[in-house]
Jmol script that loads the backbone (N, CA, C; Angstrom):
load data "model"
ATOM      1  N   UNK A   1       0.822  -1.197   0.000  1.00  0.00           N
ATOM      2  CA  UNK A   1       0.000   0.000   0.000  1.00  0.00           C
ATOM      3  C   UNK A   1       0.868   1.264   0.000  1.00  0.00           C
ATOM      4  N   UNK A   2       1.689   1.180   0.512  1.00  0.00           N
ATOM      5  CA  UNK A   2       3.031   2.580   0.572  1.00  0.00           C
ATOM      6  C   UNK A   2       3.631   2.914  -0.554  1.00  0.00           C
ATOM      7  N   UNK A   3       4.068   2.067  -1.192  1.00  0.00           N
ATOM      8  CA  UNK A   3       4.389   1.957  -2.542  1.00  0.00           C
ATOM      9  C   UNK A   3       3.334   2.700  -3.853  1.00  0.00           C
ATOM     10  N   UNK A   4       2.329   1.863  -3.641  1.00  0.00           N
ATOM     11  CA  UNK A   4       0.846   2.725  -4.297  1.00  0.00           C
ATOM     12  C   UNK A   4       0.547   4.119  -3.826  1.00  0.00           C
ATOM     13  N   UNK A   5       0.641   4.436  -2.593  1.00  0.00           N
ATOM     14  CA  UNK A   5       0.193   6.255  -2.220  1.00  0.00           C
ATOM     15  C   UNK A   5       1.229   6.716  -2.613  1.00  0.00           C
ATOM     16  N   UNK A   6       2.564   6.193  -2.754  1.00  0.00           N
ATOM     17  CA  UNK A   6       4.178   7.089  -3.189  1.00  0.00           C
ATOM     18  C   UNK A   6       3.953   7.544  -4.873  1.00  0.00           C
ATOM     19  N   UNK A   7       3.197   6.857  -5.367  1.00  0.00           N
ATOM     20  CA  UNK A   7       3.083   7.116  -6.852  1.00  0.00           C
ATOM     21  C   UNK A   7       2.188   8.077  -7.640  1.00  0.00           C
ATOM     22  N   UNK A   8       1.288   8.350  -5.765  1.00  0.00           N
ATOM     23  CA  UNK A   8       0.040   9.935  -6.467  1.00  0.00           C
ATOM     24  C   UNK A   8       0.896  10.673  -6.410  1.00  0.00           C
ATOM     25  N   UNK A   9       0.549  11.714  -6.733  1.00  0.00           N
ATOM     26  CA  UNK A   9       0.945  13.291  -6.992  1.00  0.00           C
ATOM     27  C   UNK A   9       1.152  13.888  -5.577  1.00  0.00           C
ATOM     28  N   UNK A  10       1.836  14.958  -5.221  1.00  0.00           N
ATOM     29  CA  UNK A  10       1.891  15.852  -3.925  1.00  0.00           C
ATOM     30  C   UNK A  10       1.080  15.976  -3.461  1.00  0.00           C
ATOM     31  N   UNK A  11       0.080  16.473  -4.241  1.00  0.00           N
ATOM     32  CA  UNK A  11      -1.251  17.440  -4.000  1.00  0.00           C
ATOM     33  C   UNK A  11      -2.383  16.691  -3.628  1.00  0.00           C
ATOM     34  N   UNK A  12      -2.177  15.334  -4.251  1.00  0.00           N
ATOM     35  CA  UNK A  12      -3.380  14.056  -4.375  1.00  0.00           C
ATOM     36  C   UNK A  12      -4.190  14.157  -3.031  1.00  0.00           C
ATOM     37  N   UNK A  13      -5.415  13.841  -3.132  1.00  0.00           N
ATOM     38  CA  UNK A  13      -5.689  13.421  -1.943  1.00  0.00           C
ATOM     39  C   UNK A  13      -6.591  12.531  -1.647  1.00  0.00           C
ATOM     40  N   UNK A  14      -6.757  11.067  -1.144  1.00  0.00           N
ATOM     41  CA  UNK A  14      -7.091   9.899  -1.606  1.00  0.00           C
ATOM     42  C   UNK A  14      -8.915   9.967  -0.825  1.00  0.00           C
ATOM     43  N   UNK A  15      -9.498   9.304  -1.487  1.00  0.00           N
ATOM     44  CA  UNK A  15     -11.003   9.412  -0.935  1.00  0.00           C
ATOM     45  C   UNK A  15     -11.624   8.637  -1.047  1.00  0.00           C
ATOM     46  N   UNK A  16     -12.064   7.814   0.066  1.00  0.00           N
ATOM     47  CA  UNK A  16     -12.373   6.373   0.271  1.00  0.00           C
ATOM     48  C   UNK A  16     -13.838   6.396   1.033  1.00  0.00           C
ATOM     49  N   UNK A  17     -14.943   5.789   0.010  1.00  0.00           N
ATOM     50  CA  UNK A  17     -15.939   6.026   0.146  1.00  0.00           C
ATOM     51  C   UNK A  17     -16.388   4.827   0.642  1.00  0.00           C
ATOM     52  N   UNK A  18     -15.736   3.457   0.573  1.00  0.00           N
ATOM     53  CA  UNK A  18     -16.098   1.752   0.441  1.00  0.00           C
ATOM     54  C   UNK A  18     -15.946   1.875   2.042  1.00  0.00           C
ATOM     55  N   UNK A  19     -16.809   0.955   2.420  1.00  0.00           N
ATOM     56  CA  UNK A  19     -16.973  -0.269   3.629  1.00  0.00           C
ATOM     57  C   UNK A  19     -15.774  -0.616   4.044  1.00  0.00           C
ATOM     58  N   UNK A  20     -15.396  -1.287   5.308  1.00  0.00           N
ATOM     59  CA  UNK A  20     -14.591  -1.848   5.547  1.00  0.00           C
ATOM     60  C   UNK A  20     -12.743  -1.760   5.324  1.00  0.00           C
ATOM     61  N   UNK A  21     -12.152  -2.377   5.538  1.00  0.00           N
ATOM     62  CA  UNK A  21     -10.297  -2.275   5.417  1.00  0.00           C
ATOM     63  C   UNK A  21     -10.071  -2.279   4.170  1.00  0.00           C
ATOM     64  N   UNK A  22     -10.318  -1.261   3.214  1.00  0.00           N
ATOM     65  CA  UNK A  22      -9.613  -1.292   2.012  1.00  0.00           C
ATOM     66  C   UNK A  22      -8.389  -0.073   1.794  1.00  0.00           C
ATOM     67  N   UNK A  23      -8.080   0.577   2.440  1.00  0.00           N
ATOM     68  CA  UNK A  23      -6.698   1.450   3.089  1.00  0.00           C
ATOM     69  C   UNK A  23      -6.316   0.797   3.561  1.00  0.00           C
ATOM     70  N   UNK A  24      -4.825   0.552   4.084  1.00  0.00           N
ATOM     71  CA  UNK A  24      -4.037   0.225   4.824  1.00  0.00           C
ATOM     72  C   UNK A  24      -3.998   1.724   6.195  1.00  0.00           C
ATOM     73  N   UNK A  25      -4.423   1.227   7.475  1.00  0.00           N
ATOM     74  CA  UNK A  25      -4.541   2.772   8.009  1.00  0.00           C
ATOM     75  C   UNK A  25      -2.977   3.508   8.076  1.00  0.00           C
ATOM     76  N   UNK A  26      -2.092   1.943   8.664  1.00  0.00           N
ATOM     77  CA  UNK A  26      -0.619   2.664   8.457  1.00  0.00           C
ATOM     78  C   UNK A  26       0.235   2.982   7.896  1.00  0.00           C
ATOM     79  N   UNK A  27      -0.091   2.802   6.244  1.00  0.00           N
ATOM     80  CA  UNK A  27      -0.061   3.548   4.923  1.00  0.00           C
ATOM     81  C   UNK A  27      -0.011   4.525   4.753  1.00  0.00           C
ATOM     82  N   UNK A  28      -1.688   4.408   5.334  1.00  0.00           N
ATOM     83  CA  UNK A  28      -2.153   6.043   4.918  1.00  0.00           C
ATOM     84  C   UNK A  28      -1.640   7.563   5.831  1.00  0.00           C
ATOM     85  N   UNK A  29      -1.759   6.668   6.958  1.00  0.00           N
ATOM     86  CA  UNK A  29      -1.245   7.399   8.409  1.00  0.00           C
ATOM     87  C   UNK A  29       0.422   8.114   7.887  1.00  0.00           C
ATOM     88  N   UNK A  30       1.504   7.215   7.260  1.00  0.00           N
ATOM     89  CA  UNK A  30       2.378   7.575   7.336  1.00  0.00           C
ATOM     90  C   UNK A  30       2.626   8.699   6.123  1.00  0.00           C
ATOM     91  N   UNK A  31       1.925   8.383   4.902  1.00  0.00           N
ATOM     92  CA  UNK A  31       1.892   9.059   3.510  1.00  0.00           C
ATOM     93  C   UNK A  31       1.194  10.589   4.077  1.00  0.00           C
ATOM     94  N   UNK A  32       0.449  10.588   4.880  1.00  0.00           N
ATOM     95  CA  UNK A  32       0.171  12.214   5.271  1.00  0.00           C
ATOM     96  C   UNK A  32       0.570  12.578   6.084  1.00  0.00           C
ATOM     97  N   UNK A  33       1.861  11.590   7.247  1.00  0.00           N
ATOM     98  CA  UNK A  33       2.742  12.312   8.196  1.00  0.00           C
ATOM     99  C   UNK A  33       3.737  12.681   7.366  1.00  0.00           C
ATOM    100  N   UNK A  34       4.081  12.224   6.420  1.00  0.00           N
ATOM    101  CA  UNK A  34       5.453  12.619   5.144  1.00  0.00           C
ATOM    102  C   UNK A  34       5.288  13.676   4.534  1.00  0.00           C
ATOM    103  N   UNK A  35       3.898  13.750   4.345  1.00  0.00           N
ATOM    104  CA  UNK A  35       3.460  14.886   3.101  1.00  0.00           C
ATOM    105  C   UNK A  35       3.718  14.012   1.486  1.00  0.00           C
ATOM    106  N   UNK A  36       3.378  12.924   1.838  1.00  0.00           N
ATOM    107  CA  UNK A  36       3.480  12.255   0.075  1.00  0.00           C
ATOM    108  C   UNK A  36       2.137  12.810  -0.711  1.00  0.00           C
ATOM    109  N   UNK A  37       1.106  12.624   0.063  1.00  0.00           N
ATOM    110  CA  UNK A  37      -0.071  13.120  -0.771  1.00  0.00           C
ATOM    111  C   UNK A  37      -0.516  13.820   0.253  1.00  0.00           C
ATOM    112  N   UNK A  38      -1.458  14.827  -0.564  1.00  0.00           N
ATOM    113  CA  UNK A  38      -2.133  16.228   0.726  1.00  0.00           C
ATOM    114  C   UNK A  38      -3.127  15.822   1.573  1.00  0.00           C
ATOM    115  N   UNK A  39      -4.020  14.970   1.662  1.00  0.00           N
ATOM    116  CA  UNK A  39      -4.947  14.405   2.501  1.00  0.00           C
ATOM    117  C   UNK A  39      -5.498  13.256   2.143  1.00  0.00           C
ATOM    118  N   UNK A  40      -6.625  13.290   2.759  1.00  0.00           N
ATOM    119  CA  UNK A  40      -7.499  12.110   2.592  1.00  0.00           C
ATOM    120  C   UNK A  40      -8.666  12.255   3.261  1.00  0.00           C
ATOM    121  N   UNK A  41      -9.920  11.943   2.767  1.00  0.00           N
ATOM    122  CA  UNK A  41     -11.350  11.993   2.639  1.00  0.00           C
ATOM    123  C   UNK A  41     -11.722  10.330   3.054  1.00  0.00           C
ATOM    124  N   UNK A  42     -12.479  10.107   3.864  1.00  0.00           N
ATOM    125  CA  UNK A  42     -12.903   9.016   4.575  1.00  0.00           C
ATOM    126  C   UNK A  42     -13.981   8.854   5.124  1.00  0.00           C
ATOM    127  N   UNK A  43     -14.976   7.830   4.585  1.00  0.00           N
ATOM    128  CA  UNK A  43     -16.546   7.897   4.532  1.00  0.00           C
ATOM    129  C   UNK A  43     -16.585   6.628   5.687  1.00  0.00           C
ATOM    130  N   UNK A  44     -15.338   6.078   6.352  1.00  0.00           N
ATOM    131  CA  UNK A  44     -15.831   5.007   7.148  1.00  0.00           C
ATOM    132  C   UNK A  44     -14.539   4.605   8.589  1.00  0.00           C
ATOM    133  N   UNK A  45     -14.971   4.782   9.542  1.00  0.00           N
ATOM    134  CA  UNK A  45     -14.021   4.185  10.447  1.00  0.00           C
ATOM    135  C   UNK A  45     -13.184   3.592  10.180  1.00  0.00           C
ATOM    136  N   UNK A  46     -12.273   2.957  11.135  1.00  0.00           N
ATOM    137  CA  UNK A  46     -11.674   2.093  10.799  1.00  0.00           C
ATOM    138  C   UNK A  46     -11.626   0.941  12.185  1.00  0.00           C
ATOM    139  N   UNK A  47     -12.198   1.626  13.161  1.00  0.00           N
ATOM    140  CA  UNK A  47     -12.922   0.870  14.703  1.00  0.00           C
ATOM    141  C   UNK A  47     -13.704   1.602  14.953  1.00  0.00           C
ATOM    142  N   UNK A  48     -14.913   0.735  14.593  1.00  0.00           N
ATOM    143  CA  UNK A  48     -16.416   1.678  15.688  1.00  0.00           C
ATOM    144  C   UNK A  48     -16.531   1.554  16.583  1.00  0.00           C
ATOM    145  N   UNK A  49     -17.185   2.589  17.059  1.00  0.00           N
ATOM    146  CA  UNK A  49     -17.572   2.772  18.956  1.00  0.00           C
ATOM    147  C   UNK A  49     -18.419   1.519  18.857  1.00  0.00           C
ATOM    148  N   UNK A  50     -18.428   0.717  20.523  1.00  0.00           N
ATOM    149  CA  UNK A  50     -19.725  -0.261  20.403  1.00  0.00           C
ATOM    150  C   UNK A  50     -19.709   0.155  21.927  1.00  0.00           C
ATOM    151  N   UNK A  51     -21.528  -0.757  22.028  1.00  0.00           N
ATOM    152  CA  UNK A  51     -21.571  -0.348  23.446  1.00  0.00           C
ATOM    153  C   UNK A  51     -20.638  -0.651  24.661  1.00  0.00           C
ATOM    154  N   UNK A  52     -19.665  -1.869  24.513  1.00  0.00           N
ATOM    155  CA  UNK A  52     -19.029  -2.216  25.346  1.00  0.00           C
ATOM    156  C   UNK A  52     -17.854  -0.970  25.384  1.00  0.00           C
ATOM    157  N   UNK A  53     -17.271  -0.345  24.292  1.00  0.00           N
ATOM    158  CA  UNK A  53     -16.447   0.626  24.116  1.00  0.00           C
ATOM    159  C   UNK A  53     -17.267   1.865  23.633  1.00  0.00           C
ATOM    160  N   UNK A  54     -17.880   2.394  24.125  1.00  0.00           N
ATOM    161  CA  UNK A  54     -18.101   3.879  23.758  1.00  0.00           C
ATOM    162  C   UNK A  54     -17.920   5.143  23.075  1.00  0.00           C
ATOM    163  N   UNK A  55     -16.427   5.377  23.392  1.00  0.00           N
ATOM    164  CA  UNK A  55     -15.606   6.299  23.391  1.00  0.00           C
ATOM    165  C   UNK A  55     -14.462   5.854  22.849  1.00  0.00           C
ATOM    166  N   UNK A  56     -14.235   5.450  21.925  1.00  0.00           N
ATOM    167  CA  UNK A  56     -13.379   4.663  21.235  1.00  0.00           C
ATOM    168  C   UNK A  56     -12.689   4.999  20.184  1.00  0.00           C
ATOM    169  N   UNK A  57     -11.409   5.405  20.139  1.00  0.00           N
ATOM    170  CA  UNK A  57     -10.966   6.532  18.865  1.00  0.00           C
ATOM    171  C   UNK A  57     -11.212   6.105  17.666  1.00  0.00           C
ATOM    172  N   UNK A  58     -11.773   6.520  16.360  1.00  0.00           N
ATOM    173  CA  UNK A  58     -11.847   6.078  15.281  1.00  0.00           C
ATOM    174  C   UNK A  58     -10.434   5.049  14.697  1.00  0.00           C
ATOM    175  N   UNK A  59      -9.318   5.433  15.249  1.00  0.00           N
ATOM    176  CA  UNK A  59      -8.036   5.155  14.503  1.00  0.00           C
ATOM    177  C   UNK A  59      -7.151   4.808  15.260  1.00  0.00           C
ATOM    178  N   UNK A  60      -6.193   4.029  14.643  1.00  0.00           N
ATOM    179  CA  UNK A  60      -5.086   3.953  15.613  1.00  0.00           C
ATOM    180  C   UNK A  60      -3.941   4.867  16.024  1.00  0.00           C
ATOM    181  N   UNK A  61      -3.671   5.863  15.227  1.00  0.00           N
ATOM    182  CA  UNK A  61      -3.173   6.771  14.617  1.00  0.00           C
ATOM    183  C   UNK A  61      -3.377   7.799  14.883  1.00  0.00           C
ATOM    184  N   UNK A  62      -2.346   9.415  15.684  1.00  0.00           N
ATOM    185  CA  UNK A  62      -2.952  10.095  16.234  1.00  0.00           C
ATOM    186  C   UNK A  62      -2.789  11.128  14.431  1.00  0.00           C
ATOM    187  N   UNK A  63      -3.552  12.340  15.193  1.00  0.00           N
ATOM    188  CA  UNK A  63      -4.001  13.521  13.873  1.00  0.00           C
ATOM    189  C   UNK A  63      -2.924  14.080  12.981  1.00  0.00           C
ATOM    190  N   UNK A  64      -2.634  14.233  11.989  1.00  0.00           N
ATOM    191  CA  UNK A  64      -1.647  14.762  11.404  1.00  0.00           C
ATOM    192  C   UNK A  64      -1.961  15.715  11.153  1.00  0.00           C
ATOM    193  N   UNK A  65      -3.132  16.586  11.532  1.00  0.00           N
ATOM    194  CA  UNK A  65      -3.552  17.870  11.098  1.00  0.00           C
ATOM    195  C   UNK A  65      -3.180  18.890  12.007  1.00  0.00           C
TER     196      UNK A  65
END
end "model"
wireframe off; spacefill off
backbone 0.3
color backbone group
C-alpha cells in the first residue's frame, strides 16, 4: 500500500468512500505524516464505537492535522 500512495501526486488526496479495510490505516497514516499526498477523505471508520467501548478513537493513529 506505501508503494501505491508514493506514486500519487503531492497534491493528491485519496477518498475512500467503500466499507470496511480497504486502506491500509498505516499507509495512509504515514503518507500524510510525510506529506506524500495532501490528505485524505474518509466515509468510514476504521474501529467503531460499540456499546461495550463507547468512546473509542476512530483510529489507531494520532491527527496529522
Amino acid at each position: 500500500m506505501r508503494g501505491r500512495l508514493a506514486l500519487m501526486k503531492r497534491g493528491a488526496v485519496l477518498i475512500n468512500v467503500a466499507r470496511g479495510d480497504i486502506v491500509a490505516e498505516e499507509a495512509l497514516y504515514a503518507a500524510l505524516k510525510d506529506k506524500v499526498i495532501a490528505g485524505a477523505m474518509l466515509d468510514t471508520w476504521y474501529v467503531y464505537p460499540s456499546a461495550a467501548s463507547p468512546t473509542r478513537t476512530p483510529r489507531a493513529f494520532p491527527s496529522t492535522s
